[in-house]
N, C-alpha and C positions, 0 to 999 in steps of 0.2 A: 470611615474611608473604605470606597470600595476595594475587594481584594483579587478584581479584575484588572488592578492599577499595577504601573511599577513607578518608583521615587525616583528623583534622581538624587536627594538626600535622605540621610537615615533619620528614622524614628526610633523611639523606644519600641515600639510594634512594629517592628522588620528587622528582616534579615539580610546581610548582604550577597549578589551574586555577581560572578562574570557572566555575562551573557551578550551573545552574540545578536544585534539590534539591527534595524533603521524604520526610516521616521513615513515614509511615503516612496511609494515609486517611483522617484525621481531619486531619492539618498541613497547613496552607496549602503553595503552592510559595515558594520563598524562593531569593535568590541566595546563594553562598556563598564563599568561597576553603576550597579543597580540595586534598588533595595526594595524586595517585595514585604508586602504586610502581610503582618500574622495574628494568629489567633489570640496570643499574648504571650509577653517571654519567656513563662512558665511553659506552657504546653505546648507552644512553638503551632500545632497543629490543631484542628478541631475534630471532633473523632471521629469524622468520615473522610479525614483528609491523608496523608503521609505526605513527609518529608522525604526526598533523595538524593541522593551522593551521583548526579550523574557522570557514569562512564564511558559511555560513547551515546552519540546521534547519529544517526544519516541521512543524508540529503536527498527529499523528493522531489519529482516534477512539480508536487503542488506547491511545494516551501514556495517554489520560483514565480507559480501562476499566481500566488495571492499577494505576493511586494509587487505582483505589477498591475494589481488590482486593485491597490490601498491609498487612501488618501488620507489626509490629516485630521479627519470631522468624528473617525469610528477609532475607537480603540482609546490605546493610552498614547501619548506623543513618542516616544519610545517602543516599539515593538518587537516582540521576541520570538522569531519564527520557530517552525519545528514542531514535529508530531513523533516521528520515531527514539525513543531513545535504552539505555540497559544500564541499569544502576544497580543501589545498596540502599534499601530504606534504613536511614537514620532515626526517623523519629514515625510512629505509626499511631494513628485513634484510634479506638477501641471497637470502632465500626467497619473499620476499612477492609477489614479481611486480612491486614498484615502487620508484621509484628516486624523491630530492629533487628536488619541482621541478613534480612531475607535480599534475594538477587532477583530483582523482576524486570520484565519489558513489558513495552507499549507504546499507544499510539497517543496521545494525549494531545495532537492538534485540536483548535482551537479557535473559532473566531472573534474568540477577546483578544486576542494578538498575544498573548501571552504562552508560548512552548517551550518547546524541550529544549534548545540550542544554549543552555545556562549548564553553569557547573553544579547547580543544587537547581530542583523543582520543589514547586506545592501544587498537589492536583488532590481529587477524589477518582481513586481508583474505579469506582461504579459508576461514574460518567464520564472515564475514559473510552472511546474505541475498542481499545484492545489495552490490556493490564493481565499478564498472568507470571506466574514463577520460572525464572529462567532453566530451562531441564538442567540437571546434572552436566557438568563436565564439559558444557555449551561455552566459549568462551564470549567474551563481553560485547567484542565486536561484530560477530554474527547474530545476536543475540539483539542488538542494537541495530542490524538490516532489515528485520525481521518483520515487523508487525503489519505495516503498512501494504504493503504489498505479497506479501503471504497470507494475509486476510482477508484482501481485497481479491486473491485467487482462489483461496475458502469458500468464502461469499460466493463466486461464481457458480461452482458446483451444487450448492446447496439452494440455488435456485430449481434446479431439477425438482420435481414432485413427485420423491420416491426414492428407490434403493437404486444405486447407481452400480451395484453387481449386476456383471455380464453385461454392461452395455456400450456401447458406442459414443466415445467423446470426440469433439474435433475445438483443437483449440487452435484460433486461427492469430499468429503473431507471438509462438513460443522463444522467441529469443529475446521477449522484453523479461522484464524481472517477475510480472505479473504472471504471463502466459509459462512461464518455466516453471512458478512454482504449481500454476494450472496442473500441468501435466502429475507433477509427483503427488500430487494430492488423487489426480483420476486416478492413475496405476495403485497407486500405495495403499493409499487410505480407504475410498471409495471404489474399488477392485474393479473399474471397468474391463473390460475385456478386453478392447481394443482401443486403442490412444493414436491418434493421427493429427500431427501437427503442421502447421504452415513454419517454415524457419529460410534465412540466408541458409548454403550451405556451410558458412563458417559459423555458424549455430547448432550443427545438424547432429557431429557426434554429442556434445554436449545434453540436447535435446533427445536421442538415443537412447544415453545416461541414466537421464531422470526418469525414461521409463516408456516414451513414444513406443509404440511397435511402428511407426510408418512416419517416415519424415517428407515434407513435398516442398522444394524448393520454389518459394512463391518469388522470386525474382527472376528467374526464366522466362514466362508469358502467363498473363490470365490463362489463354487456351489451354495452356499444356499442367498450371494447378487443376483447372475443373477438370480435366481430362482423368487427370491422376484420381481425385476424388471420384469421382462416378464409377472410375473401374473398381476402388474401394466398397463403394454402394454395394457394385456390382457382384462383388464377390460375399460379402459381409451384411450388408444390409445398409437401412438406414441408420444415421445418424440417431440420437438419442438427445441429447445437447449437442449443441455449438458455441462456445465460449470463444468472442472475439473482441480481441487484446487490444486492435491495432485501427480498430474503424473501417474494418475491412469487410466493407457491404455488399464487395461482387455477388456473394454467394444468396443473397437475399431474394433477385428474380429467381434462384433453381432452387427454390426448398422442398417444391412437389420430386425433385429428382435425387434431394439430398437427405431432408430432418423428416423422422419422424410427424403425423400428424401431431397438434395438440390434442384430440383426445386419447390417441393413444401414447402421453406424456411427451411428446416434444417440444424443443425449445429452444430459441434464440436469446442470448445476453449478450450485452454487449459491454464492457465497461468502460464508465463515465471518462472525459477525460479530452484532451485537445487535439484537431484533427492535425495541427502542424506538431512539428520535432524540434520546432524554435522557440524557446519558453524567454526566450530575454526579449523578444519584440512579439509576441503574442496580443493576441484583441478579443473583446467576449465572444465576437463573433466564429471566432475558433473553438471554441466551448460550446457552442449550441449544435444540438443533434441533425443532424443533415434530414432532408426532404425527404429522402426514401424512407430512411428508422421511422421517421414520424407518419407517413400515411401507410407502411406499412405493418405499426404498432396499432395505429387507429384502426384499422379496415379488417383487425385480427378482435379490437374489444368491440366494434359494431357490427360482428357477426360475417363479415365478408373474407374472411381468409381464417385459414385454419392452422395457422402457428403464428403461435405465441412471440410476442417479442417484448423483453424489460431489460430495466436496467441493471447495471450492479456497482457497490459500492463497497468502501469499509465501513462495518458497524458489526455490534456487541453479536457473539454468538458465545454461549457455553461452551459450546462443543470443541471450539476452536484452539484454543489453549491442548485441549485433552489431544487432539490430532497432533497437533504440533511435538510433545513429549512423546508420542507413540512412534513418531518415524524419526525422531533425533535419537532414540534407543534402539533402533530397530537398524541405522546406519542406511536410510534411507530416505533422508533429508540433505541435497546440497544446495550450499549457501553460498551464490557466487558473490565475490567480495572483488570490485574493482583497483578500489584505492583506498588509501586512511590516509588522513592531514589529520596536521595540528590543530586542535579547535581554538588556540587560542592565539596565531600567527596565520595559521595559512586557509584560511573558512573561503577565499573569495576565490583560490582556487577551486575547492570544490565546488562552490557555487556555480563557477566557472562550466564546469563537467559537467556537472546535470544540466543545463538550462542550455547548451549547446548539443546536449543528446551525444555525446562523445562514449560516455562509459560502457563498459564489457560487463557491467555488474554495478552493484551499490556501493557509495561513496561512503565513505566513514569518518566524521569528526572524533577524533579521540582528544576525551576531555584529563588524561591522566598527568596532561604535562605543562603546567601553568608559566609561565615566562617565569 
């Protein structure tokens, strides 16, 4: 039996979970008792696998774009959304890297339909996203915001080709979760020099906080953003990266006025992701990369323009984890936390939140309180 499946009765090889389900894009989410298979009742796991106690999840924009992506024909009939979550490994293989006992996070989405939104997982830590030990003193539900989009702003920077001391970042759309953690990663971690942000200004101090030296209220006018940028130029220099949050391609015709040439390391990223803020009536055609990204990503790999442009996403980095305990010690990692619900009553609320783009921060299912 495959172990991509979930039951809707028990086996001798399974376990039981509550987990938070539905069936297709059209079914509501629903909780459910579910029984995933195992390795056998003895080992529960297989030894690149662990078992976990999870403690909380949070809700991302993508939980919301993939149930309105899904249909009946891929997965198991039952599907269990969820990629971020912060638990207690129960039961660990001998390969996994973790042993009972230990408090980890990660991102363990998934397109076998089966994730994090259960009160126990089985995954393989080594082709998780992201899996690492939760730092010290880290409580469960920051911990459980964390991976997805703290990696996926990781990622961003790490696109750069090179030491990111002394240089010029601009991260355009610092008041999403992504673009915020952007910033503290360029000041903190990767010592830019100068940090220049696009935000609301009910973003601004916030974005201050994590470490911007120059906040530019992109809600005002295009004219008066690029204005403010170029006098930055102007004083500063060019840009070195551009990390942009929010599909904000104004800046794309002025790169001769703003980034860095590509050979001398500059660059544009843009991370993956839907050009509307409406995730519950969302189409693929919101997903796919606008006309300019694409002829002016081409026109840059067949030699006709001289910066760079890729994408970014989340995926495995080493280093990533080590960053992360460096600035939650250092008290220079903030974790903004919207809301927590009940994961086992009140999920459709937050589902609710995310997928109307409402939240000030990440949403949190807390799995500690079972009806």
């Amino acid at each position: 039996m495959s172990k991509l499946l979930v039951l809707e009765t028990p086996t001798q090889e399974s376990i039981k979970v509550r987990a938070i389900t539905y069936q297709n894009y059209a079914t509501p989410f629903a909780l459910k008792t579910l029984y995933i298979p195992i390795a056998n009742k003895e080992s529960i796991v297989t030894p690149t696998e662990v078992l976990v106690k999870v403690m909380t999840t949070s809700v991302n924009p993508v939980d919301c774009i993939l149930k309105n992506f899904s249909n009946n024909y891929f997965g198991p009939k039952f599907k269990i959304p969820g990629g971020d979550f912060a638990g207690i490994v129960v039961k660990a293989g001998s390969e996994s890297g973790y042993k009972e006992g230990d408090k980890i996070y990660g991102d363990c989405l998934s397109l076998n339909k089966r994730g994090s939104f259960s009160d126990s997982i089985i995954f393989e830590p080594k082709k998780a996203f992201v899996c690492e030990k939760i730092p010290d003193g880290m409580p469960f539900e920051e911990a459980g915001s964390l991976a997805c989009v703290s990696n996926t702003a990781f990622e961003s920077l790490r696109k750069y080709n090179g030491n990111l001391y002394g240089k010029n970042v601009l991260v355009l759309g610092a008041g999403t979760s992504v673009g915020f953690f952007t910033v503290q990663f360029a000041k903190y971690y990767f010592n830019a020099k100068n940090v220049v942000a696009t935000c609301s200004s009910k973003s601004s101090f916030k974005t201050t906080k994590a470490g911007a030296d120059l906040t530019i209220d992109y809600t005002k006018s295009e004219v008066s953003k690029l204005e403010a940028l170029l006098e930055f130029v102007k004083i500063h220099g060019f840009f070195d990266i551009i990390v942009d949050c929010v599909r904000d391609e104004s800046v794309i015709s002025n790169f001769p006025n703003l980034l860095q040439k590509g050979k001398d390391g500059g660059i544009f990223t843009q991370i993956t992701g839907s050009y509307t803020l409406d995730y519950k009536n969302i189409h693929l055609y919101n997903m796919i990369p606008s006309w300019r990204y694409l002829y002016n990503k081409w026109k840059y790999q067949l030699g006709f323009s001289d910066y760079p442009i890729v994408a970014t996403w989340t995926e495995r980095d080493e280093e990533y984890g080590a960053a992360i305990e460096k600035l939650w010690k250092e008290n220079k990692l903030d974790i903004v936390i919207d809301s927590s619900y009940n994961a086992y009553k009140d999920f459709n609320e937050a589902f609710e939140k995310v997928a109307t783009c409402t939240a000030k921060g990440k949403v949190i299912l807390n799995w500690n309180n079972p009806e």
